[in-house]
VEXZA-973403 format. One record per residue: residue in three letters; x, y negated, z negated of N, C-alpha, C in turn. Coordinates in steps of 0.05 Angstrom, whole numbers, plus 5000, padded with zeros to 4 digits. Example, Ala and Ser with C-alpha at 12.3 -4.5 7.8 and 13.67 -1.06 7.14 Angstrom:
<atoms>
ala526451144844524650904844526450664844 ser525750454858527350214857525849994843 
</atoms>
This chain:
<atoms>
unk527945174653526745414642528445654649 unk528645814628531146054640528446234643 unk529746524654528346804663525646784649 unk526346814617525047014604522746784600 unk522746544598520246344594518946284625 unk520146364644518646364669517646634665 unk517246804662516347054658515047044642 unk514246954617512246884600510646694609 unk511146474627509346364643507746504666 unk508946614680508046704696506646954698 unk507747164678507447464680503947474675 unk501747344692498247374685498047584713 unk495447614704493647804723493847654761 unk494647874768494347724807494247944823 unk492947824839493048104869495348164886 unk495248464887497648454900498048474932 unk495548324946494848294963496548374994 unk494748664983494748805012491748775028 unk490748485019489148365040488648115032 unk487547905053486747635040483747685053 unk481347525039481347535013481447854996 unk482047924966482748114960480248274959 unk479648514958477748704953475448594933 unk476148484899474248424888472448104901 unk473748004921473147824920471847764942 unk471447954953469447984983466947904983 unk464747795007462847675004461447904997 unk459347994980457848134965455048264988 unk454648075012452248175028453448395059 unk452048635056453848865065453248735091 unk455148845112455748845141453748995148 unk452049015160450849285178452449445193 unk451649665203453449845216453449675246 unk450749525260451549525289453549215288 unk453149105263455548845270458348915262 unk458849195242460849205239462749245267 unk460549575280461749605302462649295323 unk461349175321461848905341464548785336 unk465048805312467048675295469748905309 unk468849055301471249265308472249265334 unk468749285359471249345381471549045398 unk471248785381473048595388475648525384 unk476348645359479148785349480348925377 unk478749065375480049445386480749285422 unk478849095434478749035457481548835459 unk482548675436484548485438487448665437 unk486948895412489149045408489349275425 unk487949435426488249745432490349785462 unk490249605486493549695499495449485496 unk494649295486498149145481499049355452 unk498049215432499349365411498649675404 unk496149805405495150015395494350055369 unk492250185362490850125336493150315310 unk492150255285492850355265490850655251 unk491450815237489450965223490851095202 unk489051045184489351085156487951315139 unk487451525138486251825129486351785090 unk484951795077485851805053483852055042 unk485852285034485152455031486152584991 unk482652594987483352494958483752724934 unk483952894937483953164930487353204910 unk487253264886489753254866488853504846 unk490353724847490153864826490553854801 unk491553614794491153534766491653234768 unk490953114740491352784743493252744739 unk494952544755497152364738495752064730 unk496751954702495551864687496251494697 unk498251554712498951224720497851144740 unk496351354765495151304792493151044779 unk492950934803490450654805489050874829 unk489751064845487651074874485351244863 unk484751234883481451404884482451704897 unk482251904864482852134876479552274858 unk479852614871478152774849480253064853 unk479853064825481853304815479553584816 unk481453724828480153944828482054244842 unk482154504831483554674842482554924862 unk479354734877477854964887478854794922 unk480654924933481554834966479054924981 unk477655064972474955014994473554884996 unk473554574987473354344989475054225013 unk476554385030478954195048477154165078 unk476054345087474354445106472854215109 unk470454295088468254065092469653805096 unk471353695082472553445087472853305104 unk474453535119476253485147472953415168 unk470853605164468853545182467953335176 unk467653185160467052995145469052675165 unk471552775158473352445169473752565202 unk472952785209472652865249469752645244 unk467952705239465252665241465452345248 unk466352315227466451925221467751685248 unk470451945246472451875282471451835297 unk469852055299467452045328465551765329 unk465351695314463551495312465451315322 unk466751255315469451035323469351085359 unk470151305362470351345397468651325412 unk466051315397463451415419462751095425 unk464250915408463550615413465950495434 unk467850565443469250545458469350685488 unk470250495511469850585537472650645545 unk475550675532477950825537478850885511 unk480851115515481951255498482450995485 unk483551095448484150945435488451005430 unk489750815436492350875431493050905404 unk493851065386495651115368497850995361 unk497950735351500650675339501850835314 unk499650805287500450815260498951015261 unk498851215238497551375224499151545206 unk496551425179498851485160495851635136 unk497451885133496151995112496851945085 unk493851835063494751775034492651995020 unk493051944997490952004974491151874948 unk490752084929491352374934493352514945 unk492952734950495452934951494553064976 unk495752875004494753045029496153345026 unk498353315016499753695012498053794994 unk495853774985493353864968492354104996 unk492253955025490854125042493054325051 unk492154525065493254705074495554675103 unk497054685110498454645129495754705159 unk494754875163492854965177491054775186 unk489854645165487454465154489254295165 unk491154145159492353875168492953935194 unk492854145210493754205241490454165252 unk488654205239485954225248485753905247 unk486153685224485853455225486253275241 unk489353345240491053205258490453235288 unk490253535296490253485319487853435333 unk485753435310482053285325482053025322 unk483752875304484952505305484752525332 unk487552655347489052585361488452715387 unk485652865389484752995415483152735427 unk483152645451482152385454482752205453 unk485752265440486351845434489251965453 unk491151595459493151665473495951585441 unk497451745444499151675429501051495431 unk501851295419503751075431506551175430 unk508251045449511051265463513451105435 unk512150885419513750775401511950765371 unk509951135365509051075344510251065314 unk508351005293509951155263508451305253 unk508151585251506951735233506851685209 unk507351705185507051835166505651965130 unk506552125125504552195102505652145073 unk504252285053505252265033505352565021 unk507352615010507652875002508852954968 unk507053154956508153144932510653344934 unk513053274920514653434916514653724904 unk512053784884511554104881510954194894 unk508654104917508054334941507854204962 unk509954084972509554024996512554255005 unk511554405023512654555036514054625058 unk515654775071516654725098515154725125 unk512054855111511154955134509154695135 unk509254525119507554165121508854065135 unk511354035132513153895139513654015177 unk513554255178514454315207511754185224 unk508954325203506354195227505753965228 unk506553775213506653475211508653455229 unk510753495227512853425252512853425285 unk511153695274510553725313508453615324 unk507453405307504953285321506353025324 unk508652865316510752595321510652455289 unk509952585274510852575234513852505236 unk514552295227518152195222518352095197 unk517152035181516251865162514852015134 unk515952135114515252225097515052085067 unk514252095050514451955020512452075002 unk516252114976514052274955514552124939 unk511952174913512651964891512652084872 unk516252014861518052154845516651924810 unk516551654821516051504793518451514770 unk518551764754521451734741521352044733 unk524552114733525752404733525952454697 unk525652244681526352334655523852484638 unk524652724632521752904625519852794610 unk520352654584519352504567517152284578 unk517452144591516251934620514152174631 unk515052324637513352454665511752634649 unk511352744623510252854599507552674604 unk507752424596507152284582505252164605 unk505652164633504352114656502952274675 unk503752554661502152884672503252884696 unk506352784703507952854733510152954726 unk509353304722512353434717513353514742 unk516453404752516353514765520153604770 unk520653724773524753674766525853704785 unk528653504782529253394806530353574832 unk530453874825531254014837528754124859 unk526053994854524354034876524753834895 unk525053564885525253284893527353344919 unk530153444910531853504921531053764943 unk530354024948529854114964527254074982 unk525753834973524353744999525053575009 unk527453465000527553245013529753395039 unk531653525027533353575043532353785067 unk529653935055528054035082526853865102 unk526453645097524553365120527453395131 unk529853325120531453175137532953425162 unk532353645148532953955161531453995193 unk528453865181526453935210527153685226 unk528253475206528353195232528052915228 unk526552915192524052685195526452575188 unk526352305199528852035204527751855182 unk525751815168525951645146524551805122 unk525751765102524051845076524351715053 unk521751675042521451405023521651524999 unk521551404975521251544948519951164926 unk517051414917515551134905517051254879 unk517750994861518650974839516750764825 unk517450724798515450574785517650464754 unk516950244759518350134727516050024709 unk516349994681514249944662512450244655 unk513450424657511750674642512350724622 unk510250874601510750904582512851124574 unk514451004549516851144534518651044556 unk519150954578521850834602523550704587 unk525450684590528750614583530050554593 unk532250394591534450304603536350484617 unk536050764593537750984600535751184628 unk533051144621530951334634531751274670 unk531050944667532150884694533850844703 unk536050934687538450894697539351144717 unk539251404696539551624707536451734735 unk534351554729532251624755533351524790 unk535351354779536851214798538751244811 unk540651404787543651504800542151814814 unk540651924803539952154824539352174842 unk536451924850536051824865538751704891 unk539951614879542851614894543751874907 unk544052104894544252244908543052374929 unk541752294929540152354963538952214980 unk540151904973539651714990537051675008 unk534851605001532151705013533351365032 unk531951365059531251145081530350855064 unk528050925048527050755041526150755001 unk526050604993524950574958521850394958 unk520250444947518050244937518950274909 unk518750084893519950054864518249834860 unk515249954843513149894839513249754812 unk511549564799511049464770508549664767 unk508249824743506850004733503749854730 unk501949864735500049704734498149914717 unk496749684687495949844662493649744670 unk491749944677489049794678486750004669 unk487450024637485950294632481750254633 unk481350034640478049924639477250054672 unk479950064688478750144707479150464715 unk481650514700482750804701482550914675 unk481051054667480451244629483551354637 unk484151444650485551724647488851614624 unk489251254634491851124633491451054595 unk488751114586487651154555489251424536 unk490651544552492151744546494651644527 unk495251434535498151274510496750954512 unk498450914491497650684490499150454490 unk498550224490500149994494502849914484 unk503150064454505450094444506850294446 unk506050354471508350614491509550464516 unk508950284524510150124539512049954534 unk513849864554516649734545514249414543 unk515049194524513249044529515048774562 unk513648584557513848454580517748314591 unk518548304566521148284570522348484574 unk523148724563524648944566523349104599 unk520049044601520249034629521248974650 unk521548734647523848554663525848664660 unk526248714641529348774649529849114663 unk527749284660527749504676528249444709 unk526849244716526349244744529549074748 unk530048844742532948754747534549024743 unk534149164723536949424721537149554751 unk534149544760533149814780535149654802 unk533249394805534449234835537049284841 unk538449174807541949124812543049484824 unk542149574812542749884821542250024852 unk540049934856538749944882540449834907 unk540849544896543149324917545849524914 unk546949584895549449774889549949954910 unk548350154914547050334929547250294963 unk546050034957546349865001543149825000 unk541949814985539349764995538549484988 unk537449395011536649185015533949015007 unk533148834986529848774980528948635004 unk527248805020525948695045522248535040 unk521648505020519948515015518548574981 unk515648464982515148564953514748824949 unk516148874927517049174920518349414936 unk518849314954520049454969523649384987 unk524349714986527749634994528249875008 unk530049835028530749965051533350075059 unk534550205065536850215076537750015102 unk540249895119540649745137538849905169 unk539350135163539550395186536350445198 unk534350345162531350385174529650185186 unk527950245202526150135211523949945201 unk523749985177522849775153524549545150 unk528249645154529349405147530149225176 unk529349365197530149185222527249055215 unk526449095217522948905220523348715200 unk524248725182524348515167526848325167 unk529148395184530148205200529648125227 unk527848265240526748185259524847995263 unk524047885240521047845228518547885237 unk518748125248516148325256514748515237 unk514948545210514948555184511348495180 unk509948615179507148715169505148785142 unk503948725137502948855114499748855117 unk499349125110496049205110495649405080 unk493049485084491949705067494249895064 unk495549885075498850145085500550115070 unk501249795058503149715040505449635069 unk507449515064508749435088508949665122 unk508449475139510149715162510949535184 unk511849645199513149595222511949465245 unk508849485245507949445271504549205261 unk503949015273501448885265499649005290 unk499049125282495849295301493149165309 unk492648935289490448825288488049015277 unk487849205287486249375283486949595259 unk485749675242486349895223484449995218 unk483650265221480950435216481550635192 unk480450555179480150755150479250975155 unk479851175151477351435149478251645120 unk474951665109474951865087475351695062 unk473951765043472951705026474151495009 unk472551224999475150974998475850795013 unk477650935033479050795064477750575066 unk479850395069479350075081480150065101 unk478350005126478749865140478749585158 unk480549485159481549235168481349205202 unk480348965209478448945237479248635242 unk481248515232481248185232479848085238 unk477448145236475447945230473548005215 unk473848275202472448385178473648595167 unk473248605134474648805130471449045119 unk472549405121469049545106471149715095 unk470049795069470850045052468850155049 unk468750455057467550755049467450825024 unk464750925018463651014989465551154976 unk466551174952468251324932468251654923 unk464951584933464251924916463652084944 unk465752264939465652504954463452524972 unk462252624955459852714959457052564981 unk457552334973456452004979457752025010 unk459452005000461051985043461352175056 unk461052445046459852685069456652595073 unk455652625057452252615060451852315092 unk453152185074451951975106453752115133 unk456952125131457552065156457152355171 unk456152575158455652765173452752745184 unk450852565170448152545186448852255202 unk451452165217451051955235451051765223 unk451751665205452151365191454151385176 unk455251055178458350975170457151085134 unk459951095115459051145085460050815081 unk458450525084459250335079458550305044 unk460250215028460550115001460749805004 unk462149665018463649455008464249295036 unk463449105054464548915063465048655067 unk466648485084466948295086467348155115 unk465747935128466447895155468047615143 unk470647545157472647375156472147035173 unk472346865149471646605162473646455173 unk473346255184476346185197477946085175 unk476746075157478645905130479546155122 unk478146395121480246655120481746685129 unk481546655156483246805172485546585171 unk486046295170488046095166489346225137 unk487646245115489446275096491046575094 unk490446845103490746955108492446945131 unk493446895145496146855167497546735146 unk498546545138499246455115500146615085 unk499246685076499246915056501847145066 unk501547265089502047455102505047355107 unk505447085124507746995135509047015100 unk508446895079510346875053511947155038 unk509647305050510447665033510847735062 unk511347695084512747845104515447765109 unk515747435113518347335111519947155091 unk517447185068518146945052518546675059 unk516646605070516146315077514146285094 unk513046065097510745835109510945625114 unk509145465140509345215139506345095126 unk507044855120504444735109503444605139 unk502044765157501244615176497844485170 unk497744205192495544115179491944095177 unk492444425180489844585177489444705146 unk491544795135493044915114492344625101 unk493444425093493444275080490544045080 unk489444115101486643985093485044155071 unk485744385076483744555043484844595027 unk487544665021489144644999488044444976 unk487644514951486644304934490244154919 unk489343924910491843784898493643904881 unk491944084869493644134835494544344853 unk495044554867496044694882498444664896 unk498544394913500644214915502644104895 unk500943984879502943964854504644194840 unk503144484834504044664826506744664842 unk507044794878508844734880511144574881 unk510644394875513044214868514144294835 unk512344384819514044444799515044714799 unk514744904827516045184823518445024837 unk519344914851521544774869522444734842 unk521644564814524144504807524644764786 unk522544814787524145164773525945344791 unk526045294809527345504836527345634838 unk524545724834522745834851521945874890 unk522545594886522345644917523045334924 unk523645344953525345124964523244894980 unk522344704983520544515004522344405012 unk522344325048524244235055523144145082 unk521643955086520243775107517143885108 unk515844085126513644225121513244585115 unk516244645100516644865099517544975076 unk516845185061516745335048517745475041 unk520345575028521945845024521745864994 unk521746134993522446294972525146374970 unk526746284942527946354930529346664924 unk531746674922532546954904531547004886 unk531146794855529946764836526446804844 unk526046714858522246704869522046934875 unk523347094883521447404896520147514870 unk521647514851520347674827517147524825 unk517647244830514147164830513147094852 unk513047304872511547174896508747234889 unk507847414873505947414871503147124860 unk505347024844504646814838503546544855 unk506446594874506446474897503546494912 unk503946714919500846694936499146624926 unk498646604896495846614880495146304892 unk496946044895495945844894495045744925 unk495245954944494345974975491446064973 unk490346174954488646424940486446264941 unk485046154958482245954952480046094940 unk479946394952478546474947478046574913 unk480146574902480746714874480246384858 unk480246174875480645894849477645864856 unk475845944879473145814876471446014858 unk472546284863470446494850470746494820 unk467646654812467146584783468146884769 unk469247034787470847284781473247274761 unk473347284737476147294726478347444737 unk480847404739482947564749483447684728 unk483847714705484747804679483448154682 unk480448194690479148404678480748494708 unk480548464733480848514751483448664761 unk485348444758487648514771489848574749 unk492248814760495148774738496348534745 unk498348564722499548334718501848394734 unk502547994748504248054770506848134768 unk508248104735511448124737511948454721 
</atoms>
């Protein structure tokens, strides 16, 4: 089989599993609040001083839409909305601490949205530093946020810094106007360029830049030139995302339409142009969708094989513990995962009268938690063993499958072990699907659910 008929085989709907089992596929009967807590601070008791916990803020606030987002934002240009918020994910914190009998250590914390530079520099010194009143900070943590390149400013950048912020990322997606028209992200590269070169002015030692291939009107030429610019300022790290079209779940992505997109081949070949350009450059594919310089911390971990992945998208450190806070936020407890209500509104109202805003959980069975170590080891190091816990639930045709990605080369079997391919990274996603018990027993279609993996 060459490229382009493995890619027509393969290119269906899959998760891109920044958890096992995935979000839609969670057991349906909610957690209570006093077992969640149980769940948590058995976590918090195994992790909190060897490793130190994680925290995740997703702060959802965007003054206008961009039309390709999948997250949970609300657009709006009234900032006196930032206040209540903030009392809102303090409020929630507290709950987290008042269940613990020592400080909580700080490894990770990483602000998303939305557009945390939506808040005020002020407001994020009020946030930040009521996280972090109470907890101990770890002497080897990672900060960081996400910042849009129109207003994220020097004075974000200085008060994020001086709280231990090293770690910045904005998402550029693509520089060619026509693209970014067409996706409501104007933004030119000459902002791109003076924030970036201000992070590196105050200090911050890594800075990422999210890009995206498969948008509509994108080109050969579009990403060519998103790339060589991108070259010029050498960001730490790249995420170089597959555009995920899921307008049933997002109206806004109803704005163009399907024959505005490169279709599934000329997609492919966007992301090969990006890679080959990317490798050109020195950057390294450490992972799915993601590439690094030698120099960052993303790319030692992934020759270290200390290499992670949570709700966060890759990082550096396995915490065990990850506490979501604010509206959305998943949090991950290895042995359960809970996501917070969506609507604004919905998750002030509870967590300021004393109750979690639970939407959505899941407590983790040991067949989770096996397949899930598993899962994790393939998209952290690209590889697994079939040990024989793994292979008592594994169903046949699953087995079989892989033997016919081996002779596609796809990926390598070689006594009770597992590698992925040069050729295979483009489908790890695939890969995992057949680890995926949870996705072959449920009566859930993947099609309405998930984008497609290539």
């Amino acid at each position: 089989m060459n490229v382009e008929e493995l890619i027509r085989k393969y290119n269906v709907p899959a998760p891109r599993y920044t958890s096992y089992p995935t979000v839609p596929l969670w057991e349906q009967d909610l957690i209570r609040e006093q077992h969640w807590m149980h769940i948590v601070n058995r976590a918090f008791e195994e992790s909190n001083q060897e490793k130190g916990i994680s925290l995740y803020i997703h702060l959802p606030f965007c003054e206008s839409l961009c039309t390709y987002c999948g997250c949970n934002t609300r657009i709006t240009k009234n900032h006196k909305v930032e206040e209540g918020y903030i009392d809102a994910v303090l409020a929630e914190w507290r709950m987290y601490l008042n269940q613990w009998n020592e400080k909580p250590v700080i490894r990770e914390l990483h602000l998303g949205g939305g557009t945390p530079t939506f808040f005020s520099p002020s407001n994020l010194q009020r946030l930040i530093g009521g996280l972090l009143n109470g907890a101990i900070v770890h002497p080897a943590h990672e900060f960081g946020f996400e910042g849009h390149p129109n207003n994220t400013t020097e004075e974000h950048l200085q008060v994020l810094y001086d709280y231990g912020f090293r770690r910045v990322s904005f998402g550029i997606q693509d520089l060619d106007p026509k693209v970014q028209k067409a996706i409501h992200r104007m933004q030119p590269f000459e902002n791109v360029e003076s924030v970036t070169k201000a992070a590196r002015k105050i200090g911050y030692t890594s800075v990422n830049f999210d890009l995206i291939y498969g948008l509509p009107f994108q080109t050969v030429d579009s990403i060519t030139n998103t790339i060589d610019r991108v070259g010029e300022l050498m960001p730490e790290r790249i995420a170089f995302y597959s555009y995920a079209h899921v307008p049933w779940i997002k109206p806004g992505q109803r704005g163009y339409s399907e024959a505005d997109l490169p279709d599934n081949e000329n997609k492919r070949r966007l992301y090969e142009l990006g890679k080959e350009k990317l490798t050109h450059l020195g950057y390294t594919d450490i992972g799915m969708d993601h590439f690094a310089l030698p120099a960052d911390e993303l790319f030692k971990a992934a020759e270290n094989r200390t290499l992670h992945r949570n709700f966060m998208g890759y990082t550096i450190f396995n915490t065990d513990l990850l506490i979501g806070l604010g509206t959305s936020a998943i949090s991950d407890a290895k042995y359960g995962y809970l996501q917070n209500e969506k609507v604004v509104e919905k998750y002030k109202e509870k967590v300021l009268n004393g109750q979690l805003a639970i939407i959505k959980s899941h407590a983790m069975t040991d067949e989770d938690l096996l397949i899930k170590r598993h899962i994790l080891s393939l998209l952290c190091t690209g590889e697994f063993c079939f040990e024989p816990d793994l292979l008592s639930v594994l169903e046949k045709g699953a087995l079989d499958q892989f033997q016919v990605m081996q002779k596609e080369g796809l990926i390598t079997l070689e006594g009770d072990k597992l590698q992925i391919t040069q050729l295979g990274k483009a489908f790890i996603r695939n890969i995992a699907m057949l680890l995926d018990l949870r996705l072959k027993r449920s009566k859930v279609s993947a099609k309405p659910v998930f984008s497609k993996s290539i």
